[in-house]
N, CA, C and O of each residue as an XYZ file, in Angstrom:
348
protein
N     -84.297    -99.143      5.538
C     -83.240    -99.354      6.506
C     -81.911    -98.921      5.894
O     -81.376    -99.593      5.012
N     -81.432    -97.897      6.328
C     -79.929    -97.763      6.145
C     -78.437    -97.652      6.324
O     -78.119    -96.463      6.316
N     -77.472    -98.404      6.471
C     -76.550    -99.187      7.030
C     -75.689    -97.706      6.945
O     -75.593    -96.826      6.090
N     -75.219    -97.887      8.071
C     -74.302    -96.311      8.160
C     -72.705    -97.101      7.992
O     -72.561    -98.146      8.626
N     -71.680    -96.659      7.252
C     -70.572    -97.097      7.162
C     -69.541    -97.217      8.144
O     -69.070    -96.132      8.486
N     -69.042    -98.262      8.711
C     -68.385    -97.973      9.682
C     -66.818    -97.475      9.727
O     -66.537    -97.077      8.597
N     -66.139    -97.398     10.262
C     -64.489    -96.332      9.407
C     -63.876    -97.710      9.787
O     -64.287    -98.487     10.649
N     -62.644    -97.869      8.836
C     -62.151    -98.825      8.757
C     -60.587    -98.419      9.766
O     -59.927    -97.399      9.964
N     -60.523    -99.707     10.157
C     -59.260    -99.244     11.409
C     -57.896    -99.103     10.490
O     -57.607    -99.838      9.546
N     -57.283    -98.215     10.883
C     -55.930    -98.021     10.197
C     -54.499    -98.382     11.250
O     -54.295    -98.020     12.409
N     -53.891    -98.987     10.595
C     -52.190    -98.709     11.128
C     -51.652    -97.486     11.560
O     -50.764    -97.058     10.822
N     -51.928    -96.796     12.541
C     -51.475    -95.414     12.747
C     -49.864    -95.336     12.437
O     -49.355    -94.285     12.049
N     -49.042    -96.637     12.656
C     -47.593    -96.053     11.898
C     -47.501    -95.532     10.532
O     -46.767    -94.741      9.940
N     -48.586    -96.314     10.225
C     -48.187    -96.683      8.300
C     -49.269    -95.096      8.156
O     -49.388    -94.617      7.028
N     -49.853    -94.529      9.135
C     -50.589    -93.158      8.476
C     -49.811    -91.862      8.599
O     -49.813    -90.949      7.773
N     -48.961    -91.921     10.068
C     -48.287    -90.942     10.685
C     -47.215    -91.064      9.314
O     -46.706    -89.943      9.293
N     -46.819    -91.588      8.551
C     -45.957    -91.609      7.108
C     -45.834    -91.246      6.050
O     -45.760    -92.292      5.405
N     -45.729    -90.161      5.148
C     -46.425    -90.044      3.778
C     -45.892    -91.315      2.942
O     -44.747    -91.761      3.025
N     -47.126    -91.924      1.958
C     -47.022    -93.418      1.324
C     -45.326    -92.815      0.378
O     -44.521    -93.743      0.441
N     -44.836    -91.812     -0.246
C     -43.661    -91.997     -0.635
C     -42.724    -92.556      0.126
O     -42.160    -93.601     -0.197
N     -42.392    -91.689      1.569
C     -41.539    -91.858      2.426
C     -41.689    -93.071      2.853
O     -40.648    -93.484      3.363
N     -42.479    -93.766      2.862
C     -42.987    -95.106      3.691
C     -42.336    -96.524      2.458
O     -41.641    -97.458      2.857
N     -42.665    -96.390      1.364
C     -42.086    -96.907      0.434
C     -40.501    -96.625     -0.145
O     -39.701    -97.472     -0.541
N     -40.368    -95.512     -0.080
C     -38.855    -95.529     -0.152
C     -37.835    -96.001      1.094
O     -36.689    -96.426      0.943
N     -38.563    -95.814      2.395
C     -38.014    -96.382      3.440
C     -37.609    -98.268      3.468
O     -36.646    -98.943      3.832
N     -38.910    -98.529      2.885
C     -38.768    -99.900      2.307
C     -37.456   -100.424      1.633
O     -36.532   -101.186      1.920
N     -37.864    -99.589      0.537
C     -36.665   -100.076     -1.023
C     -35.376   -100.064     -0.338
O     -34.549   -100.912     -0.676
N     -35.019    -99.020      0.798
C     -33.725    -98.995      1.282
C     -33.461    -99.794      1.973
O     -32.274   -100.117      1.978
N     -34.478   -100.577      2.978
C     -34.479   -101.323      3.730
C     -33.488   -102.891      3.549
O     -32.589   -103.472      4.158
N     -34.587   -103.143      1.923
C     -34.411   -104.239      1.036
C     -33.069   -104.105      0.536
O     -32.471   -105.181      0.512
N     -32.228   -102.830      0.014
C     -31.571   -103.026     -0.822
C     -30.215   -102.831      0.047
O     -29.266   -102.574     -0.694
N     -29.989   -102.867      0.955
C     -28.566   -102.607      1.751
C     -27.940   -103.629      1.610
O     -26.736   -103.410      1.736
N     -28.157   -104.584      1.421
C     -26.740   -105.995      0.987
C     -26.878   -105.926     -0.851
O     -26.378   -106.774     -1.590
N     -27.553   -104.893     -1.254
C     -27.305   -105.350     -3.011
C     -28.324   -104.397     -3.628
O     -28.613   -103.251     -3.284
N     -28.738   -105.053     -4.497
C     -30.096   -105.061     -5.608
C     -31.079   -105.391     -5.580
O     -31.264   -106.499     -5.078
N     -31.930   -104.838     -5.953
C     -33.694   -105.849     -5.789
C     -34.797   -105.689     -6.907
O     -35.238   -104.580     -7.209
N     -35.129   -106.614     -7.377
C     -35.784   -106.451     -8.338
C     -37.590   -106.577     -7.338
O     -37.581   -106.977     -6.173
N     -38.549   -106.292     -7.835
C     -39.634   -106.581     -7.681
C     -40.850   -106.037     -8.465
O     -40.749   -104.973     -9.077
N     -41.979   -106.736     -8.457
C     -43.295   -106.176     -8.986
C     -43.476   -105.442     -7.913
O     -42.764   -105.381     -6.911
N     -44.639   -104.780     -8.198
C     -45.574   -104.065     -7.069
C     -46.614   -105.136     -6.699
O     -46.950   -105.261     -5.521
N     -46.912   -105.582     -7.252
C     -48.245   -106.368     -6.753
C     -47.458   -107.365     -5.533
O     -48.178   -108.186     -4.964
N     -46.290   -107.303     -5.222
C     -45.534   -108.956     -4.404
C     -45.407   -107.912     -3.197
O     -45.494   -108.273     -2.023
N     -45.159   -106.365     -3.651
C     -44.634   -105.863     -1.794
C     -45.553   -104.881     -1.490
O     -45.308   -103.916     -0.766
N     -47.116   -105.218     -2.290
C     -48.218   -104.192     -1.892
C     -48.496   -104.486     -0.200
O     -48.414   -103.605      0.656
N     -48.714   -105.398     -0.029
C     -48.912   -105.892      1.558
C     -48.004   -105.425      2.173
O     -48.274   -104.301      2.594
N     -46.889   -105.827      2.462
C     -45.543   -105.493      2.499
C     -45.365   -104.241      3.172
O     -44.897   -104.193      4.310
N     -45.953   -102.522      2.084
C     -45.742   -101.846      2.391
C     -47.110   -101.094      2.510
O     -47.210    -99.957      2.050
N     -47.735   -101.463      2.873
C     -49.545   -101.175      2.903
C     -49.837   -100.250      1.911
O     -50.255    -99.162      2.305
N     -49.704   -100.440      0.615
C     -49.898    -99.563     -0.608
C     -50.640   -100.536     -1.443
O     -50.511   -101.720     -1.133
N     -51.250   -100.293     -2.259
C     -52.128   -100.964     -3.557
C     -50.979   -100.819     -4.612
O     -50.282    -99.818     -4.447
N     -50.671   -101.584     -5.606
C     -49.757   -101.917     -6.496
C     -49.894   -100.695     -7.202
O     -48.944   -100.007     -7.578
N     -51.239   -100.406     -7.395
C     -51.305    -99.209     -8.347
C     -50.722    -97.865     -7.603
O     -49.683    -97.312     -7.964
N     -51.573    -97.406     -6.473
C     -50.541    -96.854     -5.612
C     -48.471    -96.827     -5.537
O     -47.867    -95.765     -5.391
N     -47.766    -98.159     -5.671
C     -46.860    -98.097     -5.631
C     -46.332    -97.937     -7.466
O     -45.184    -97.576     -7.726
N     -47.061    -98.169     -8.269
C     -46.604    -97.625     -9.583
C     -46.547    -96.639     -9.837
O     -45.734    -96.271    -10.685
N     -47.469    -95.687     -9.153
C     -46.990    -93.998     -9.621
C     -46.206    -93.717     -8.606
O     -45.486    -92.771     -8.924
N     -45.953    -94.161     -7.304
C     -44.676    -93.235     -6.192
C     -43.791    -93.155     -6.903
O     -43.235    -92.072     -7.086
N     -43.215    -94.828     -7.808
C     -42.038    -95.324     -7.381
C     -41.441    -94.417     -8.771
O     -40.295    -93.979     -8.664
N     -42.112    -94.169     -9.905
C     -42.032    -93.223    -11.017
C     -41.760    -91.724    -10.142
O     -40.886    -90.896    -10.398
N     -42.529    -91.675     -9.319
C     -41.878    -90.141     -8.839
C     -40.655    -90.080     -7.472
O     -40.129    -89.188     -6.806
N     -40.601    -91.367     -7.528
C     -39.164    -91.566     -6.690
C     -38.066    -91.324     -7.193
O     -37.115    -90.742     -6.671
N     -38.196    -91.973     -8.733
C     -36.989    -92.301     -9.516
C     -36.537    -90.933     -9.673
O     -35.324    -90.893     -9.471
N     -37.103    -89.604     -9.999
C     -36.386    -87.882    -10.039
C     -36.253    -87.834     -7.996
O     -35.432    -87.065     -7.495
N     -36.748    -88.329     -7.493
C     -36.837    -86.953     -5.926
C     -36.101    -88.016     -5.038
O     -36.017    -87.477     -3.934
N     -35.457    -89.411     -4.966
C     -34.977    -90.215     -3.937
C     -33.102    -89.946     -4.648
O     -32.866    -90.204     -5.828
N     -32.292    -89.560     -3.946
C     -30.726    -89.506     -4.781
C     -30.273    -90.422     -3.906
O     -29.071    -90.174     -3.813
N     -30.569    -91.483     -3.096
C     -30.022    -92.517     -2.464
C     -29.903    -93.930     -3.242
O     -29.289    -94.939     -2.895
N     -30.855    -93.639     -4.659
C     -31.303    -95.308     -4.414
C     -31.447    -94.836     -6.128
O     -31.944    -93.778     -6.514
N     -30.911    -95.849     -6.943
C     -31.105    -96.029     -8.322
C     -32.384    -96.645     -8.755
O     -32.389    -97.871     -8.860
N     -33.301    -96.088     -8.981
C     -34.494    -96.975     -9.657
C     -34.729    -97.177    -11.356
O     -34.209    -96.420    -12.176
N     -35.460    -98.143    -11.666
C     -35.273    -98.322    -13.038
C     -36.001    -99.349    -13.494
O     -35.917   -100.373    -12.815
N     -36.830    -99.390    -14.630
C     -37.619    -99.948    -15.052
C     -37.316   -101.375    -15.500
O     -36.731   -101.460    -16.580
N     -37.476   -101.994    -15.154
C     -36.014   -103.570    -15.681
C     -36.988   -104.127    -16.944
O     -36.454   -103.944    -18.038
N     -38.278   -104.753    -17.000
C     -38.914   -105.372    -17.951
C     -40.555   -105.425    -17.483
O     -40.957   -105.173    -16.347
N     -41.408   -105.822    -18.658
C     -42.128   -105.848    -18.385
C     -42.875   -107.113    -19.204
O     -42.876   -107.230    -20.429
N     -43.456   -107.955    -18.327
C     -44.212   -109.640    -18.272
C     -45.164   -109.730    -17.585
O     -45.199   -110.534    -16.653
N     -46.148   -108.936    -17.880
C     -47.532   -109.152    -17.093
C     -47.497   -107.861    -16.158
O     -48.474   -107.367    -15.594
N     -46.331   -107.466    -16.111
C     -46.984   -106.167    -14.897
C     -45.055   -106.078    -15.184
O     -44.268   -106.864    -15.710
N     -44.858   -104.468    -14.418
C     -43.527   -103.618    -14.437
C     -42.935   -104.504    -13.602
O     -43.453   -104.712    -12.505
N     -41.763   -105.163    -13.983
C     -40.388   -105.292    -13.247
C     -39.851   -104.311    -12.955
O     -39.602   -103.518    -13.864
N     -39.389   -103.918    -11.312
C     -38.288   -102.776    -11.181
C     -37.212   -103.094    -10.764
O     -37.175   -104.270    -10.402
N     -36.002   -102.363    -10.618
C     -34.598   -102.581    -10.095
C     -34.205   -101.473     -9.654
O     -34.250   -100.403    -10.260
N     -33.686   -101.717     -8.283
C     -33.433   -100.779     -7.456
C     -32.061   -100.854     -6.663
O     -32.016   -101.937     -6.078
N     -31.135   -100.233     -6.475
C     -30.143   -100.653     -5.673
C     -29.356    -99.074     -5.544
O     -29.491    -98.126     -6.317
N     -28.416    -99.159     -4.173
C     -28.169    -97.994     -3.753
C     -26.766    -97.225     -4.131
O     -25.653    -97.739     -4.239
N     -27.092    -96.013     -4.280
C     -26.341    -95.244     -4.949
C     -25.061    -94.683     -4.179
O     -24.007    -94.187     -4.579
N     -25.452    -94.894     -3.220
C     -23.642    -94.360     -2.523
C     -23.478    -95.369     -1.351
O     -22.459    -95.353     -0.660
């Protein structure tokens, strides 16, 4: 007997998006009254990305986004980031 896979339903907003644009849309979202620090693992839901997923965007955000300062703040169990906007 063999179980045929069924397709898993998607968010058509969160697909019609590329996951950079969709996550940087975020960070800006968050950061318009200030600064924001966060893990990835706290705004994986958040922004329908897997933490691991949001650890390599947000590294290739930091050269290609000129809106938004990103930066590695510390690290305690997983990457602290800090983000806040540039003009």
């Amino acid at each position: 007997m063999s179980v045929t896979p069924q397709p898993v339903p998607t968010d058509e907003a969160t697909d019609a998006q590329p996951k950079d644009e969709r996550l940087a849309d975020y960070l800006r979202g968050r950061v318009e009254d200030g600064e924001m620090y966060f893990k990835s693992k706290f705004i994986a839901d958040d922004v329908g990305l897997s933490s691991k997923e949001i650890g390599a965007l947000i590294v290739k955000l930091q050269d290609s986004v000129d809106d938004l300062s990103i930066e590695r703040w510390s690290y305690t169990g997983a990457t602290t980031w800090r983000v806040e906007q540039t003009n």
